[in-house]
C-alpha positions as CSV (number, residue, x, y, z in Angstrom):
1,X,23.1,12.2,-11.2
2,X,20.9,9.8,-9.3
3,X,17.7,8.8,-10.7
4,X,14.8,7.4,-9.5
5,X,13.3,4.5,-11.5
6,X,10.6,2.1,-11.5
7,X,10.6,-0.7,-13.7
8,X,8.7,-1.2,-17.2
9,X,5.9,-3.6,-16.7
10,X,6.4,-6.9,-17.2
11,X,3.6,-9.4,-18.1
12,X,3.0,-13.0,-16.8
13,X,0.7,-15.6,-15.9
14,X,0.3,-17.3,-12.4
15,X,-1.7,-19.2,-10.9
16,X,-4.4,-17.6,-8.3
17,X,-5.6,-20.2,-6.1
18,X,-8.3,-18.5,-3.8
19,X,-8.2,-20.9,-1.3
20,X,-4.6,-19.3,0.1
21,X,-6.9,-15.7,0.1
22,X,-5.7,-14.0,3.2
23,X,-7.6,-11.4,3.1
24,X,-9.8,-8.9,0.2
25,X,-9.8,-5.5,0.6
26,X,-12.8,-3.1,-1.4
27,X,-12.1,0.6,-1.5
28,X,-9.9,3.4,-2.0
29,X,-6.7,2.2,-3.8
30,X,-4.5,5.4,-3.6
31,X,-4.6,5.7,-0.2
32,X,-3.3,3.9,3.5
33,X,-5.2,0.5,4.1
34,X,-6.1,1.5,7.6
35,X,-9.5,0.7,6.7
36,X,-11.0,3.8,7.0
37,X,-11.9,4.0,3.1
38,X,-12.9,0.6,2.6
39,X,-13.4,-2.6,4.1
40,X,-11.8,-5.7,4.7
41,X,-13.0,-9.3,4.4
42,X,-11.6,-12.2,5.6
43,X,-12.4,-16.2,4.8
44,X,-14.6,-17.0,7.9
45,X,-16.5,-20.5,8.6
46,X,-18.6,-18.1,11.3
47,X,-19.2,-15.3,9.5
48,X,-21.2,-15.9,6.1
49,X,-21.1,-12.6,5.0
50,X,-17.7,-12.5,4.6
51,X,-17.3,-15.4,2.7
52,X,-20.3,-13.9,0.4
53,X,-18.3,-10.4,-0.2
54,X,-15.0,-12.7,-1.3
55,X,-16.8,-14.7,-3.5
56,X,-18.2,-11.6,-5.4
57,X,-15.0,-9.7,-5.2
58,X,-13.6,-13.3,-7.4
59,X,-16.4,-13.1,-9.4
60,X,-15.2,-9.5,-10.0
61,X,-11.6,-10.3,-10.3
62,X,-12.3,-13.1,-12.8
63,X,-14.6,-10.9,-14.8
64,X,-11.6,-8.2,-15.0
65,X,-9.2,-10.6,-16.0
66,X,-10.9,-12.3,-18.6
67,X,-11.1,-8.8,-20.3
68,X,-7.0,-8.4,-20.7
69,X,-7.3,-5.3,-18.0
70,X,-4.4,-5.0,-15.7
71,X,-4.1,-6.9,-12.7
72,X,-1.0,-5.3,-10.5
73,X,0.9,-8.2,-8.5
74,X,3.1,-7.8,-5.7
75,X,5.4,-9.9,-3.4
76,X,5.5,-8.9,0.0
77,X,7.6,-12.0,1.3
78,X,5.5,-14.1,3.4
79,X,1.7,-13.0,0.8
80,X,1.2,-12.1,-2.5
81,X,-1.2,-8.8,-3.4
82,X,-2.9,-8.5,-6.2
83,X,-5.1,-5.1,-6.8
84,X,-7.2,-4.5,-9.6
85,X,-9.1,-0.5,-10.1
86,X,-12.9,-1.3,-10.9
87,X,-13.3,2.5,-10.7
88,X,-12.2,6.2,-10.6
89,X,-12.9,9.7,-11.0
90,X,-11.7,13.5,-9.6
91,X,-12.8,14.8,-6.6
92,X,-14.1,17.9,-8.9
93,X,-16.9,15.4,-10.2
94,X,-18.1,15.0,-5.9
95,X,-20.0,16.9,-3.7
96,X,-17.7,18.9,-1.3
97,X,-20.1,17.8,1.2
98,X,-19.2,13.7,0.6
99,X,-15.8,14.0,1.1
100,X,-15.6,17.1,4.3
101,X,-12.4,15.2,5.4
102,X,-10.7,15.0,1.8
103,X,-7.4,16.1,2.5
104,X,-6.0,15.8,-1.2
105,X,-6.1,18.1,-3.8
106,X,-9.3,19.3,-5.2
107,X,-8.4,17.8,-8.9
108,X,-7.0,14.6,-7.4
109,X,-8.1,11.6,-9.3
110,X,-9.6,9.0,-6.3
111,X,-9.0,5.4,-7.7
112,X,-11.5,2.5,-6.1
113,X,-11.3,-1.2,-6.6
114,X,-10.4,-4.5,-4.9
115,X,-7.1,-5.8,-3.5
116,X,-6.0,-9.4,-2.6
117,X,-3.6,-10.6,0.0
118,X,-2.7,-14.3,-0.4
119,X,-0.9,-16.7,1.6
120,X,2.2,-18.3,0.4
C-alpha cells in the first residue's frame, strides 16, 4: 500500500533579514497567487507606497512572531517563503453577494494573511 505523507512539523529559528525581501504578498492564502485575491508589493526606491505596505506587513510579521504563533517556511531553491494567517473564517459567515465568483464550497474555511518571498 502506498501512502501519502507529509512530514510532522519541525521547529527552528532563522534568521529573517528583510533586506533580501523579494517580494510580500497580502491576501488569500488557500488559493493560486495570481493576484487576483490579494496584492503584491515589492521593495521599490520609486514607489513609496510599496515600501510603506512592506514595512507594515514586518511590523505585522514581527508582532506574530513575538507571540509563539506559527510562521510556515519554505525553500523554493533560488527564495525562501515564509506565510503567516492573520485571519480566517467560512464562507457561510459572508454575504453571497461579496464573493458572486466563489467557486469553493459553501462551508469552505477562506484563510487571509501575509506571505514573504526572500532572496537567497
Amino acid at each position: 500500500m502506498n501512502l501519502r505523507v507529509t512530514p510532522m512539523p519541525d521547529s527552528f529559528t532563522i534568521d529573517f533579514d528583510s533586506s533580501k525581501i523579494d517580494q510580500v504578498y497580502e491576501g488569500r492564502l488557500n488559493v493560486c497567487r495570481c493576484g487576483c485575491a490579494g496584492e503584491y508589493y515589492e521593495p521599490s526606491a520609486k514607489d513609496p507606497e510599496q515600501d510603506k505596505a512592506i514595512s507594515k506587513a514586518l511590523d505585522t510579521l514581527i508582532s506574530y512572531n513575538a507571540r509563539g504563533n506559527e510562521i510556515l517556511y519554505s525553500d523554493f531553491g533560488d527564495r525562501i517563503y515564509f506565510e503567516i494567517k492573520t485571519d480566517e473564517f467560512n464562507k457561510s459567515d459572508m454575504d453571497d453577494e461579496d464573493y458572486e465568483d466563489w467557486d469553493g464550497g459553501y462551508d469552505e474555511v477562506i484563510e487571509m494573511g501575509l506571505a514573504f518571498y526572500l532572496k537567497k
